[in-house]
C-alpha positions as CSV (number, residue, x, y, z in Angstrom):
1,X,-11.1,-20.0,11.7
2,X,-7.9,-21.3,12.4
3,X,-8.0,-20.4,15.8
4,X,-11.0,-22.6,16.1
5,X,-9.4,-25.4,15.1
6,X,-6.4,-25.4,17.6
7,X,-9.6,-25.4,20.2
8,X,-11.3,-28.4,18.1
9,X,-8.1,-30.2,18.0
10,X,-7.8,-30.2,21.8
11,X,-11.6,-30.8,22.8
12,X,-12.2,-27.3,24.0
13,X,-13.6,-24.8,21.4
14,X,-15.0,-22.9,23.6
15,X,-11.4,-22.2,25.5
16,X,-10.7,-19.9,22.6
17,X,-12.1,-17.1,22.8
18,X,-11.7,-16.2,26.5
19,X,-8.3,-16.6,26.2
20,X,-8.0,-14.5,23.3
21,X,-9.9,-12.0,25.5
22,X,-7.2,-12.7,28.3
23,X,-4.3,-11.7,26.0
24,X,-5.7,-8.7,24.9
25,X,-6.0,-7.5,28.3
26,X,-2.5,-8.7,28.7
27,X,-2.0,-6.6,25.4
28,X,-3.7,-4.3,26.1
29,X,-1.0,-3.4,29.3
30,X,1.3,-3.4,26.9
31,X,-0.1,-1.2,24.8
32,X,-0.4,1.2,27.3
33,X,3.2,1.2,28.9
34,X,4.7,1.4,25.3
35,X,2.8,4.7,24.1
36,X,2.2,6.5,27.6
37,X,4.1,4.8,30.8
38,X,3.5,1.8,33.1
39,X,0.6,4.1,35.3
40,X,-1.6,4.6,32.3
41,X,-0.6,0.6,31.3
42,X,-2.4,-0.9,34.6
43,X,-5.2,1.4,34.0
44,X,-6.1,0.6,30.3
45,X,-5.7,-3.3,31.2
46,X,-7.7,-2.7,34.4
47,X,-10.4,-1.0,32.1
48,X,-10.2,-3.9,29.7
49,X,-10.4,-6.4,32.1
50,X,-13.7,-5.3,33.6
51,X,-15.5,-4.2,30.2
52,X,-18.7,-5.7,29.5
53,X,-18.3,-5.2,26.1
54,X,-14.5,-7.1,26.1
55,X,-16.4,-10.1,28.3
56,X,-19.7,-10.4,26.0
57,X,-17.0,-9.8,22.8
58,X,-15.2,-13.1,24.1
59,X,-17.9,-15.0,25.1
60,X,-19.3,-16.5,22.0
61,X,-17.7,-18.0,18.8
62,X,-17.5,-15.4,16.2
63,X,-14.6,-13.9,15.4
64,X,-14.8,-10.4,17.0
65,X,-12.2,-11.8,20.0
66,X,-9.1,-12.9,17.4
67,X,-10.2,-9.5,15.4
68,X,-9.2,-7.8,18.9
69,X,-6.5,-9.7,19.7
70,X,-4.6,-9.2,16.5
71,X,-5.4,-5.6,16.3
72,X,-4.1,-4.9,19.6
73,X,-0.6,-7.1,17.9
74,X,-1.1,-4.5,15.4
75,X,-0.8,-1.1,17.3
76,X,1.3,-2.8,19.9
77,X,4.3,-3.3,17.3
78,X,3.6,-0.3,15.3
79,X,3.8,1.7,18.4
80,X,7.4,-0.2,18.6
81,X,8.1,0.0,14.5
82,X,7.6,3.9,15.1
83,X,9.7,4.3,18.4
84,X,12.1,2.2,17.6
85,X,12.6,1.2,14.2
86,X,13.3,-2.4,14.4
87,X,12.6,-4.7,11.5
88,X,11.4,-7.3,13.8
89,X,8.7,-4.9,15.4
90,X,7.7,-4.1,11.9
91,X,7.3,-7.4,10.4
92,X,5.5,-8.6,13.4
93,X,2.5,-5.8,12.8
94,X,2.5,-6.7,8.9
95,X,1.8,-10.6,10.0
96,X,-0.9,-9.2,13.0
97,X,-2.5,-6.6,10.4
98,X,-2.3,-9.6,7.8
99,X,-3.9,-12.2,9.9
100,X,-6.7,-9.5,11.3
101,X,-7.1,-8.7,7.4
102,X,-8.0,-12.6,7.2
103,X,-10.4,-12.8,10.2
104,X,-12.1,-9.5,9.7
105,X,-11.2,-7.5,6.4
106,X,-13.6,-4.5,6.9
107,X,-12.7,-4.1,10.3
108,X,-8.5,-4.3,9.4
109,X,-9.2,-1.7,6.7
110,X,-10.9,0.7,8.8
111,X,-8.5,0.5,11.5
112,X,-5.2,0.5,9.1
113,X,-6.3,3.8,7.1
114,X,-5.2,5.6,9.8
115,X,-2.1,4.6,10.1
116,X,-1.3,4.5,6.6
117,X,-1.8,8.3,6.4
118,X,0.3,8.2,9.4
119,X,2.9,5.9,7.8
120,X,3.2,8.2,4.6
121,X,3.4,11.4,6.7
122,X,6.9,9.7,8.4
123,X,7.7,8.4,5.1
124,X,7.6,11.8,3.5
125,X,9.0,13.7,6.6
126,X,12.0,11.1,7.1
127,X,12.2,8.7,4.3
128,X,15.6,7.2,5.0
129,X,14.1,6.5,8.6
130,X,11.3,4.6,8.0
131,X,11.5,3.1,4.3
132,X,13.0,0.0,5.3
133,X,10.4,-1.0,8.4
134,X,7.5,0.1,6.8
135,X,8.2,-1.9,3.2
136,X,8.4,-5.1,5.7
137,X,5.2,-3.9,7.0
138,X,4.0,-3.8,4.0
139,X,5.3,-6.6,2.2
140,X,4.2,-9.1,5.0
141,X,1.1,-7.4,4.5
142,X,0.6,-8.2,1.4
143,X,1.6,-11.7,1.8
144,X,-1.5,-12.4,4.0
145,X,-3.8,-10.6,1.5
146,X,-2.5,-12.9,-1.4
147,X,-3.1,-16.1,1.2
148,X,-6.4,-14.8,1.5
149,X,-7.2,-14.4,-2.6
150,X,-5.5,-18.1,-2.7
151,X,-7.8,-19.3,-0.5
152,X,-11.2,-17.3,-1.5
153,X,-10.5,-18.8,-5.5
154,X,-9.4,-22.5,-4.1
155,X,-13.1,-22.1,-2.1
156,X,-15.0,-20.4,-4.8
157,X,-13.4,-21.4,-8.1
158,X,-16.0,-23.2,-8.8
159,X,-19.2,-21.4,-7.6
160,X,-17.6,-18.8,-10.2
161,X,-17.1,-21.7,-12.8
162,X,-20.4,-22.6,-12.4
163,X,-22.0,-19.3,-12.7
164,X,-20.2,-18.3,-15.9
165,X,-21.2,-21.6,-17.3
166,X,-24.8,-21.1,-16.7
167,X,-24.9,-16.9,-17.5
168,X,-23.3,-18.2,-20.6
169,X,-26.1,-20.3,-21.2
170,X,-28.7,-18.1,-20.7
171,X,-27.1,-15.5,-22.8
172,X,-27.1,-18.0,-25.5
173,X,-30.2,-19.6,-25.4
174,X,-32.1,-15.9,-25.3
175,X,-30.2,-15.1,-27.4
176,X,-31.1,-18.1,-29.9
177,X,-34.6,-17.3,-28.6
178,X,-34.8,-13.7,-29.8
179,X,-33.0,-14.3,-32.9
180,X,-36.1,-17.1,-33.5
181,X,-38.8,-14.5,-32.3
182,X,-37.6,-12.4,-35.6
């Protein structure tokens, strides 16, 4: 992953994860204070903070702590995309929802089905609204996704080259073979 790498690049792979697991905590508070108030902020951070699921979750090196992490980027700024309608907001929770669709793509489309039921209910109750930040959301979206097809055919190409070339093979020599059998 390319988290990993900053962590390989400065000696410390293991630093990664429990600080991922750090600011989603941080997030987390955030999270909180945007969609309820500061009260219920310190209390979903405190939560966070002393879950053994968040602590085993960032305590190893798979990915489930940068899935986290930018999923909690997610919701943060679509909270804000919703409330407020800023393009910035919006365009930040297309690159988190991109980037979590890199590190865990089941995981980002089970969590963004929601909200894009959510998103086309807004859309079709105030279209004027929300066209505008929801297209960025979308479109940076997208951009991820197509990084992530560019990078699964530069890394596959020729696994997929290879295959065809021996399927193709084996069509034709049973083929040759049942024709022969006749």
């Amino acid at each position: 992953s390319l988290l990993m790498m900053l962590g390989v690049l400065i000696n410390s792979p293991w630093i990664i994860n429990p600080s991922l697991g750090t600011f989603s905590v941080i997030l987390i508070y955030f999270l909180g204070v945007e969609i309820y108030d500061q009260r219920t902020g310190r209390l979903a951070a405190l939560f966070g903070a002393f879950s053994p699921f968040l602590f085993v979750m960032s305590s190893g090196f798979m990915n489930h702590a940068s899935g986290l992490f930018y999923t909690t980027i997610f919701l943060l700024f679509f909270a804000r995309t919703v409330k407020y309608q800023t393009l910035w907001a919006s365009v930040f929770s297309g690159v988190s929802l991109g980037l979590l669709i890199n590190v865990r793509p089941y995981t980002a489309l089970a969590i963004s089905l929601p909200f894009i039921v959510y998103s086309l209910i807004l859309l079709v109750a105030n279209f004027r609204r929300y066209f505008l930040q929801f297209l960025l959301l979308t479109t940076t979206t997208l951009f991820f996704i197509g990084l992530l097809f560019i990078d699964n055919f530069y890394i596959f190409w020729e696994l997929c080259f290879f295959y065809i070339l021996y399927l193709s093979i084996y069509l034709l020599t049973f083929s040759i073979s049942l024709a022969l059998s006749r």
